[in-house]
N, C-alpha and C positions, 0 to 999 in steps of 0.2 A: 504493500500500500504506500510507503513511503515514496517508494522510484516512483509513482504516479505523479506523485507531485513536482516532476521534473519541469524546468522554465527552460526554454529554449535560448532564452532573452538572454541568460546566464554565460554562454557564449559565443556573443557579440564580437565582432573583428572589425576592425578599421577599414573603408573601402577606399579610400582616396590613396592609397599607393601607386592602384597601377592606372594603366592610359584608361581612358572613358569608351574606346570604341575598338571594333574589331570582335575577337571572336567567332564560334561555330552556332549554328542553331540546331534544332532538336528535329526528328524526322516521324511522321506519322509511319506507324509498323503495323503492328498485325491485324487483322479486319477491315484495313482503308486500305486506297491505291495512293499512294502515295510514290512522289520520286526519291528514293534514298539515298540515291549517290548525291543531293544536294546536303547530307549531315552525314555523312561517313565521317565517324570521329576513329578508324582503326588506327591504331597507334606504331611506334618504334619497332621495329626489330635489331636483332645487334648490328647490322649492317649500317645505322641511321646515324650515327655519330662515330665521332672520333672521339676513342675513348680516354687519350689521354687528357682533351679538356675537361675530365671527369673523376680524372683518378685518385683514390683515395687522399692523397697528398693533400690535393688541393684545399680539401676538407680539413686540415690539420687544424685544432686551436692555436691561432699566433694572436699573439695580446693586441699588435696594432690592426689585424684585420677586426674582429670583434668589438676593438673600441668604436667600430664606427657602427657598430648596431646601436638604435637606442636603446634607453634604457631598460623599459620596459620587454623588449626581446625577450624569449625563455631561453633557459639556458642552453637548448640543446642546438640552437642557433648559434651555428660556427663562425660567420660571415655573412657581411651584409654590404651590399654596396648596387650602383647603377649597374644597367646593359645597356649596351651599343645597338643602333636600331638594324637592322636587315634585312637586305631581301627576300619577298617568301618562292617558294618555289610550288611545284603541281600547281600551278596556277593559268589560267587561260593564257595562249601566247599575245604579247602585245599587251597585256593585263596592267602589268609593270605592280604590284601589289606590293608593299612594305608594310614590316612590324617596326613598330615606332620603339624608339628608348626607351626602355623602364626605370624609372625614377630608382626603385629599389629592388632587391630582389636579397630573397635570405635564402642560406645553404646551410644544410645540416644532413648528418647520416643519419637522423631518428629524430621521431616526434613522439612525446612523450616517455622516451626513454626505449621504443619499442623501433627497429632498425626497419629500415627498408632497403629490401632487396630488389636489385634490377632484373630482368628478363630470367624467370625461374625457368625450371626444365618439367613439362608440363606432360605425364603420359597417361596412355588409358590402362587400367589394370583390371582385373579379374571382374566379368560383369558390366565392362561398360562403365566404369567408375571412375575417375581422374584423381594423382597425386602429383605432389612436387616431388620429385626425382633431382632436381640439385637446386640450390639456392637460391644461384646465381651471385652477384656482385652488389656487395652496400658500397652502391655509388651515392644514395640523400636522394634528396630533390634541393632545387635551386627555382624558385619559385617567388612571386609577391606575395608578399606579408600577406594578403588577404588571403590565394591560396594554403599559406603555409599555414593560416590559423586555423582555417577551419579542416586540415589534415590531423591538427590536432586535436580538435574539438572530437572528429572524430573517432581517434586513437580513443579518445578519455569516453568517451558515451559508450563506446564498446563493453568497457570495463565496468561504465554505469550501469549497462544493462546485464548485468552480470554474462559478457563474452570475452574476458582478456586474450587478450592475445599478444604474442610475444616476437611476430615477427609480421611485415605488409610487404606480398609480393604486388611489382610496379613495371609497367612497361612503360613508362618515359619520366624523365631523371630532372627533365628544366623545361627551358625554351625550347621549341621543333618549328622555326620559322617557317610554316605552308601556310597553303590553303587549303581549304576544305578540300578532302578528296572527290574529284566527281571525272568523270564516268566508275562507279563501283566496278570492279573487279576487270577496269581500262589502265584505268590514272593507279599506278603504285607507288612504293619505296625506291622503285628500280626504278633510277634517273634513266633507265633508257625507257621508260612510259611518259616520261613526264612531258615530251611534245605532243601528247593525246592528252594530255589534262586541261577541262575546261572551266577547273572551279573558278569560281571570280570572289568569294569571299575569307579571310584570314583564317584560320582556325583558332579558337582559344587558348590552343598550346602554342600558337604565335606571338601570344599575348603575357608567356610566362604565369598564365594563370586556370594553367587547367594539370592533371596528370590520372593515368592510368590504375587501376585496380585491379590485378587480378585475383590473388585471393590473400588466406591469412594463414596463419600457424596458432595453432592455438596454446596458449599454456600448459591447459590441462580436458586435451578432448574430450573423453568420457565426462568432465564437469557439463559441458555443453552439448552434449548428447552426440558426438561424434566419433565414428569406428575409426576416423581417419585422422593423422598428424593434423594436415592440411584441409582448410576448405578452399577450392574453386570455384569461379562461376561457370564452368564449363561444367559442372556438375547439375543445371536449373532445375534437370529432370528427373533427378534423383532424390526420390522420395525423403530418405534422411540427411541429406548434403542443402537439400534444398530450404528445409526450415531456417539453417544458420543462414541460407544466401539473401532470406527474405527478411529476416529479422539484420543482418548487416545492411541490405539496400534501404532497408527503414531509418536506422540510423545516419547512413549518409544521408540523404533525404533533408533532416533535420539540421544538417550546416552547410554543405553544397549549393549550390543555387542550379545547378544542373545536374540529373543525374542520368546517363543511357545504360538501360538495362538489357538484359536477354529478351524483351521484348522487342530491341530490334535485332533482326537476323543477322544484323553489322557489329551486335556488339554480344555475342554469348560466347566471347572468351575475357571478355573486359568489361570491366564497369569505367566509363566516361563522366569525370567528374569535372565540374568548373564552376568558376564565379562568376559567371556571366559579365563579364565586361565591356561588348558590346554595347549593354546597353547601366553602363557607371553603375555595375555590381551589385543591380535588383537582383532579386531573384525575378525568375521569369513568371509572367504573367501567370496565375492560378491559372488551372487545368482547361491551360491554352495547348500543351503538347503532348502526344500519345504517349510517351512513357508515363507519364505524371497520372494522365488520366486514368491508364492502366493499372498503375499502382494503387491510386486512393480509392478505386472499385474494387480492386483484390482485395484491398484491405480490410473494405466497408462488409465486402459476401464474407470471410474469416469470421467477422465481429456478429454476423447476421443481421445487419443492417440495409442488405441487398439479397434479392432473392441469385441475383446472378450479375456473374462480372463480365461477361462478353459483352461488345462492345459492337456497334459504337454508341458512346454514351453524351448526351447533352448535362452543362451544367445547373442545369436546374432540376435534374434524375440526382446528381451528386449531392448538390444542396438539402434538397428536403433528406438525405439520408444521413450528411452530414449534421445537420439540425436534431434529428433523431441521437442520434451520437452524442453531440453535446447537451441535450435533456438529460441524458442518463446518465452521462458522467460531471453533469454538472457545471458546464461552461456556459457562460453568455453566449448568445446566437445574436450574431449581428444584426442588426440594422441599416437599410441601403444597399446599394447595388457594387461597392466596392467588393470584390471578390477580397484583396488582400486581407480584409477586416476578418476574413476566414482562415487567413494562414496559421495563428495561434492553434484552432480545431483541430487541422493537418496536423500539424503537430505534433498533436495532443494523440490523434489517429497514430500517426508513426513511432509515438517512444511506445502506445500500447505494443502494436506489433513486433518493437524490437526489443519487447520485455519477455514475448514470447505467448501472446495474448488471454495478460492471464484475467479472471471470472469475472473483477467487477467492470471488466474494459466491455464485455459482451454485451449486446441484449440477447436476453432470456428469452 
């Protein structure tokens, strides 16, 4: 009963670090036609950098790099300083596209004490099941503050919701100057596709303000009802793999301002997270975009607040259900037609589900 009482408001991050515009947008998936090669957020592979502007080293604590974090920084913030702006690349030819300067950007190999791993070794094992098979490389992430907060925010709500976890596998480590990938499965990593790519807008990792998830390591599996070291989200379909995957996405959810889930067919090996900085680091419009909408109806049929979550759904199907929800659990139901006046709700929706949705969260 206590975890119910969770404020989201409790952690808040400063948005005025990184640039105001730029960024990926989010893609209508399953039950709509929708074009997805215009929000292909697929990510890094080793190929995509050069590793040595990554290498442990660079991460070192040196007292004059550090002095230039403020003060407020957490500790586990090794370095803090500007980027140089640059060209993006898979972007339409003649586009001429650039990622602007960023004021600041912080580097660390762990957020909240708990390391991030780059590019894990990812296989199927007995059953159709996925594990990590190697670790990969704690290269950090190098990211704005805003990102970096709320990687932390959600390291620590993990633990809030009783999921600790002691390691975050990551496919991209900072900055990835592109564009949005589009033609899907035309436009790749392989600079020799890249005179068929027609995207015309930045992606959020252009922006230093987005990065990768693939899955976690848990402390103590059997605590969180897991046969397996590791969860994946290559695992969605997998009856027991999948409660930790939903109960994790709920918690991103709740400090991300973007989240792509296995509901697009571009992203069921990764979760896609960002601060929306396209548009000065709102979150994006309430259940303006199919992942969003998909989840807070999953979540709503879970709670039986919905007879069903197939879709496609209207915001005012959402609404009275959301309304429903906060009668029962006790929250004010807005007033007016601002949908965000409803974000607190969600919320309220999401720590149930990443609590593991327990009795009083239900209706009966």
């Amino acid at each position: 009963m206590e975890a119910l009482t969770f404020r989201p408001e409790s952690f808040e991050f400063e948005q005025s670090e990184a640039p105001s515009r730029g960024g990926c947008g989010c893609s209508a998936c399953r039950q709509q036609d929708v074009d997805e090669s215009e929000f292909d957020e697929s990510e890094l592979d080793e190929s995509d950098f050069n590793e040595s502007e990554f290498d442990e080293s660079e991460f070192e604590y040196e007292t004059n790099k550090r002095a230039k974090c403020p003060a407020d920084a957490p500790a586990d913030v090794l370095e803090c300083g500007p980027m140089a702006g640059d060209d993006a690349v898979m972007c339409k030819p003649g586009a001429n596209k650039k990622c602007p300067p960023l004021k600041e950007t912080w580097k660390s190999l762990k957020v909240v004490g708990v390391p991030l791993h780059y590019s894990p070794k990812v296989q199927k094992i007995s059953g159709g099941r996925h594990k990590v098979v190697r670790d990969g490389k704690n290269l950090g992430i190098n990211v704005v503050p805003a990102a970096w907060r709320a990687a932390h925010a959600w390291a620590t709500l993990m633990n809030t919701f009783g999921m600790p976890i002691s390691m975050i596998y990551t496919l991209s480590v900072g900055r990835y100057c592109r564009c949005v990938k589009a033609p899907v499965g035309v436009c790749t990593h392989d600079e020799a596709t890249w005179p068929k790519c027609i995207g015309t807008r930045v992606s959020d990792h252009g922006f230093g303000d987005a990065f990768d998830i693939v899955g976690v390591r848990w402390v103590d599996p059997k605590a969180v009802g897991s046969s397996l070291p590791t969860t994946v989200i290559h695992d969605w379909t997998d009856p027991e793999q999948a409660k930790l995957l939903i109960r994790m996405n709920a918690a991103m959810r709740i400090v991300f301002h973007t989240v792509l889930d296995w509901s697009m067919k571009n992203h069921r090996d990764h979760f896609h997270t960002d601060m929306n900085q396209e548009d000065t680091g709102k979150f994006r419009p309430l259940f303006s975009y199919t992942p969003e909408q998909n989840f807070i109806m999953s979540s709503l049929k879970r709670l039986n607040y919905v007879a069903s979550a197939k879709g496609p759904h209207d915001w005012s199907h959402a609404r009275a259900a959301l309304a429903d929800f906060a009668q029962v659990n006790k929250v004010t139901v807005p007033s007016g037609s601002d949908r965000e006046a409803w974000r607190p709700i969600v919320n309220k929706l999401y720590a149930c589900v990443a609590l593991g949705i327990p009795g009083q969260c239900a209706k009966s």
